[in-house]
N, C-alpha and C positions, 0 to 999 in steps of 0.2 A: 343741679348740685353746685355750679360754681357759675358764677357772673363776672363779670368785666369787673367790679370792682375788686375782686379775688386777683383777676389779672397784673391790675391796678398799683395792686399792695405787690406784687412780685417786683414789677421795676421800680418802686419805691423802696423795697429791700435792696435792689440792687444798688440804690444810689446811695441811700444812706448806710450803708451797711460795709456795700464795698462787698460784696456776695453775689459770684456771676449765677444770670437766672438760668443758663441753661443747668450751669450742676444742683442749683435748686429744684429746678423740675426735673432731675434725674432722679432726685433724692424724691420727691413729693410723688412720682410714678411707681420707685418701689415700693414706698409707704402704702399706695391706694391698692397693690397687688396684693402686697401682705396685708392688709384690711380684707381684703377680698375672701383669700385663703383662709382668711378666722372666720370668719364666717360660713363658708361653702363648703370649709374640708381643706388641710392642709395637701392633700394629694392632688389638689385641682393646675391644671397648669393656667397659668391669666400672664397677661401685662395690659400696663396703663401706656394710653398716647395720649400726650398734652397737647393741643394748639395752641398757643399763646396766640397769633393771628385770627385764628378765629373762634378764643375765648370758649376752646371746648375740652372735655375730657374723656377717651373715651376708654369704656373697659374693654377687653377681651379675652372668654377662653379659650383653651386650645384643647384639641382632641384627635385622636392619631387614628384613621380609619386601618380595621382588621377585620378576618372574615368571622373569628368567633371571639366576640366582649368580654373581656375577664375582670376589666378595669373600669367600670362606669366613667371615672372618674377622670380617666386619662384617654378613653377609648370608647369609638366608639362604630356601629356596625355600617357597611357600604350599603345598603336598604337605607339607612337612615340619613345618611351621608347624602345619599343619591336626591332625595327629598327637598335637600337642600342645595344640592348642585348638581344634576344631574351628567357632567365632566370627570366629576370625582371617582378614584380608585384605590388598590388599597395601597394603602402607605401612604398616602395625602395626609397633609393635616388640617385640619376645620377650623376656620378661627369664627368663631360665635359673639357679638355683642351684645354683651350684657348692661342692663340698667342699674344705672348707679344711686336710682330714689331704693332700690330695695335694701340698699347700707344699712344696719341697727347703726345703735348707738355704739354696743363693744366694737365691733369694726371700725367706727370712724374715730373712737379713742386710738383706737390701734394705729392709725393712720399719722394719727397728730401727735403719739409720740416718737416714731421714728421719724417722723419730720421736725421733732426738737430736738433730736439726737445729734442728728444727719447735720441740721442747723450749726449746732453748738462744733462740731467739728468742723466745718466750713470756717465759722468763725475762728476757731484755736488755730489751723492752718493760715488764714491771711495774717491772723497775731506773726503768729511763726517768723512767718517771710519778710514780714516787715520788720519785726527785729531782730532778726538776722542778719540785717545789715549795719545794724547797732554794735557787733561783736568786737570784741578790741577797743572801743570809741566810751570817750569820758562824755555820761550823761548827768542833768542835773534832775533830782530826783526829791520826793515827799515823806518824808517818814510818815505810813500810814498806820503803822501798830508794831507792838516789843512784846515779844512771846520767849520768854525762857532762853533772854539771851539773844537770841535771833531777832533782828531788825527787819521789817518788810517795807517796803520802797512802792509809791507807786511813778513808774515809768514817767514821767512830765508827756503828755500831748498823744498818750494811748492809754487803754484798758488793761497792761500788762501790767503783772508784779514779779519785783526784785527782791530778792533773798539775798539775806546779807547775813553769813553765819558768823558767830562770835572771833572764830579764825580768822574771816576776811575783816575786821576790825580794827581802827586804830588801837590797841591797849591805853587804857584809861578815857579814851575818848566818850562822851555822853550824847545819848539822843532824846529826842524830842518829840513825839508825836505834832508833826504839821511842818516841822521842821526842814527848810530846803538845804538838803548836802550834795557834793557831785561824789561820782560814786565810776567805778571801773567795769563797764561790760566784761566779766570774767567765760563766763561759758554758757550757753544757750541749749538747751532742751528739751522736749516735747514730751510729754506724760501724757495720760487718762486725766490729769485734772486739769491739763490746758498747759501752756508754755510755763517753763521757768528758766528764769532769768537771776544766774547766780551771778550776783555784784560784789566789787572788792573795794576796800580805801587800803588795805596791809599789801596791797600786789605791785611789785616792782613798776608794772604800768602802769597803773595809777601815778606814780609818780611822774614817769614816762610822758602823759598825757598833760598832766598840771604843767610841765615845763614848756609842752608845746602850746599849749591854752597861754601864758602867760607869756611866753618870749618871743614876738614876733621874728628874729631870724631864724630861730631851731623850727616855726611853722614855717618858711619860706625855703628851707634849707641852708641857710649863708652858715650856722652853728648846726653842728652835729651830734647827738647824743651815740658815745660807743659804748660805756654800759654802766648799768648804775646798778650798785651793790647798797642792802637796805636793812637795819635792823628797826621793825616799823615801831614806832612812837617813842623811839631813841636816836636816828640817826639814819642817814644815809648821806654815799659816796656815791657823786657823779663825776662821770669820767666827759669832757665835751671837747669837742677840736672844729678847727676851720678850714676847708681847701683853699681859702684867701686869705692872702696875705695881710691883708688892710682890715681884717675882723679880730677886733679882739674877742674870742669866744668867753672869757670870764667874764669879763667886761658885762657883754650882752646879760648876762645871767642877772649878773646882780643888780646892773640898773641903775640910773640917778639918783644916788642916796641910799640906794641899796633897796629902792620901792620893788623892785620884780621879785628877787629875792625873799624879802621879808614877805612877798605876798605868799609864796609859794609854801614858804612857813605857817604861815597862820592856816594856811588850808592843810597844813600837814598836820595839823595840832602841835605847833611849836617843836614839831621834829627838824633838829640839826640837820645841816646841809654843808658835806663838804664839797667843791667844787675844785674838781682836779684837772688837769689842761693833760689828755691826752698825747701820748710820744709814741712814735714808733720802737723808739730804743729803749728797750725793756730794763735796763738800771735806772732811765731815767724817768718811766712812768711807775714803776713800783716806787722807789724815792718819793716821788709825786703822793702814791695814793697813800702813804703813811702819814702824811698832811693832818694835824696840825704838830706833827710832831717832827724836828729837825733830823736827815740823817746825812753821816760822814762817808757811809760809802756801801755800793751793794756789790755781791759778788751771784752769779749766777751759774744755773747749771741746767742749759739746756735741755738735754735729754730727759734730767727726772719732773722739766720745767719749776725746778727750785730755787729760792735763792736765800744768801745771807745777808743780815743786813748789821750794820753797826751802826749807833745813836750815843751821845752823849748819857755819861752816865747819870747826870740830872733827866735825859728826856728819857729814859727807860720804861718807866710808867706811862710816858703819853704816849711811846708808842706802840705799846701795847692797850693803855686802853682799860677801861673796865670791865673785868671778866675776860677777856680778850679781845673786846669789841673791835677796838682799833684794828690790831694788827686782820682779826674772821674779815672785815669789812673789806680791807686792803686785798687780803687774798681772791676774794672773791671779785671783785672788778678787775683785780691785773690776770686772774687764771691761773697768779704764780705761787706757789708752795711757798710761804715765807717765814724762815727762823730769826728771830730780831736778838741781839747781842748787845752789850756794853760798851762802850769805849775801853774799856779798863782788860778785858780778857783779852786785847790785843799784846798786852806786853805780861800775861800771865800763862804759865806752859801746862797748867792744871787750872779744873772751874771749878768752881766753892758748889757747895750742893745750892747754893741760895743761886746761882746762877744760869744750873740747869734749869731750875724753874721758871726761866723765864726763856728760852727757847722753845717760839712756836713754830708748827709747821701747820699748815694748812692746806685742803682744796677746795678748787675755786665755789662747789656746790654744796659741803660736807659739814653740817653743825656741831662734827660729833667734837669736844673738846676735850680730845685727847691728841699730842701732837707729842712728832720724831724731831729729832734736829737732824740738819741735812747730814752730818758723817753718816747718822742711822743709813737715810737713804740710800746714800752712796753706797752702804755695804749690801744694800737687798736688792740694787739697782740691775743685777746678773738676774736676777728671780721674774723680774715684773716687767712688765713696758708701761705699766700705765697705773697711778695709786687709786 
């Protein structure tokens, strides 16, 4: 039934394949039992032994000696037993060699699909392992087809596909079948139809990775990314700082001429990049994260991790932002609750209703855009420890 060249093809799977032979011939022994059993009677007891060394296969049933037979199939008598070993007693088991030319044809199909089953999962687990190591890690990848939205990816330099659902999307962004994009290792797992590999360009990492990819100190660690806050294909705030003195971390970012930068951009699809110089002193990194927009002064309130901030009454609008962009954006990279004010309510003892409208209050993870101004706070602050 099988020849060296049979053998042959095993370690040639192994090499090219990357599929260890002994879990192959683990797989290809249960396949030949259950060939076996389709054939002889699902009650029969068998296993397969492989020799790979010396290019052999052998069948065997098994059979449980008792004094009285009830079970042909499982069973069989110490007279008969005896015949065959005349040692044997009861409760011995018999193991019998059987020939492997009497296979039909339906058995040896039966064989050779569970050894394409068996296969196909060998295969989907080394996929697995190996891209598992991928997880977290900016890969560069093929648009291989656009299905209702959803982008599929294949992997660069493996057989895996990446799913890229219209969420994990730059907005407005266009693809291209054949198309090379890099793309964000977002989460990795394992199905019935083989690994998937959900990819992101919209995830805060993605961004994360692009600044390490393109800025040689933030990959060496000399510049440090402490957190980037993103509204994707509009904008995002990064926060960077340096434990050396002699690094300018802005600097680094944007690069002679502004080439690092502007790279970083274009792979964003022309998404804004503010660049904020991390502080430990929290007036003066929220200050910072309302960038580009000037402020006169912030006031803070530890416990509800809130603050107030006051802006020129020309920069009102930029510091808040369209829709609130500015100020969500701010909140979110400093962690701090922030209500933005006027210049002008400083020497006013009442606020116009046009005024409260533009007191926002934010948390650092919360879209929802509805916001308290910190007196709210202060008064619920008995109620809550935490918004």
């Amino acid at each position: 039934m099988i020849n060296k060249d049979f053998f042959q093809a095993l370690e040639d799977l192994e090499t090219e394949k990357k599929i260890d032979k002994e879990k192959f011939i683990e797989a290809l022994e249960t396949a030949l039992a259950s060939a076996y059993k389709k054939m002889y009677g699902e009650a029969k007891s068998a296993s397969v032994k492989i020799n790979p060394e010396k290019n052999t296969i052998r069948i065997f049933s098994y059979k449980t000696i008792v004094d009285e037979v009830q079970d042909p199939d499982k069973e069989i008598s110490l007279d008969e037993a005896r015949l065959i070993k005349k040692s044997y007693k009861v409760g011995d088991i018999v193991a019998q060699e059987e020939s492997t030319k009497e296979f039909g044809r339906i058995a040896a199909q039966t064989a050779k699909q569970v050894v394409m089953q068996k296969l196909k999962e060998l295969e989907r687990g080394i996929a697995v392992s190996e891209i598992s190591e991928k997880e977290d890690e900016l890969l560069t990848t093929i648009v291989k087809r656009i299905d209702n939205g959803t982008v599929y990816v294949q992997i660069t330099g493996s057989h895996v596909e990446g799913i890229m659902l219209p969420s994990d999307q730059i907005p407005n962004e266009k693809y291209e079948v054949g198309q090379r994009i890099k793309v964000y290792v977002k989460k990795i797992k394992d199905s019935f139809r083989g690994p998937q590999i959900q990819v992101t360009r919209s995830n805060v990492g993605f961004v994360r990775k692009v600044f390490e990819l393109e800025i040689p100190e933030i990959n060496n660690g000399e510049v440090k990314i402490k957190n980037i806050a993103r509204d994707p294909g509009n904008r995002a705030k990064v926060a960077v700082y340096s434990d050396k003195a002699n690094v300018d971390a802005i600097g680094a970012c944007v690069g002679n001429h502004g080439i690092r930068i502007n790279t970083i951009v274009s792979e964003l699809n022309g998404e804004k990049i503010d660049l904020i110089l991390y502080s430990d002193d929290p007036l003066e990194y929220i200050a910072r994260a309302l960038s580009p927009a000037k402020v006169l002064s912030v006031e803070t309130n530890e416990s509800l991790m809130a603050s107030r901030v006051i802006v020129p009454d020309d920069k009102l609008s930029l510091a808040i932002g369209k829709n609130g962009q500015n100020v969500r954006l701010a909140a979110r990279l400093t962690g701090w609750k922030i209500e933005v004010k006027p210049e002008s309510t400083l020497s006013s003892s009442q606020q116009t209703e046009e005024i409260k409208e533009t007191e926002y209050e934010l948390t650092e993870l919360d879209d929802d855009d509805s916001f308290q101004t910190l007196d709210d706070l202060e008064e619920i602050s008995g109620n809550t420890d935490e918004e």
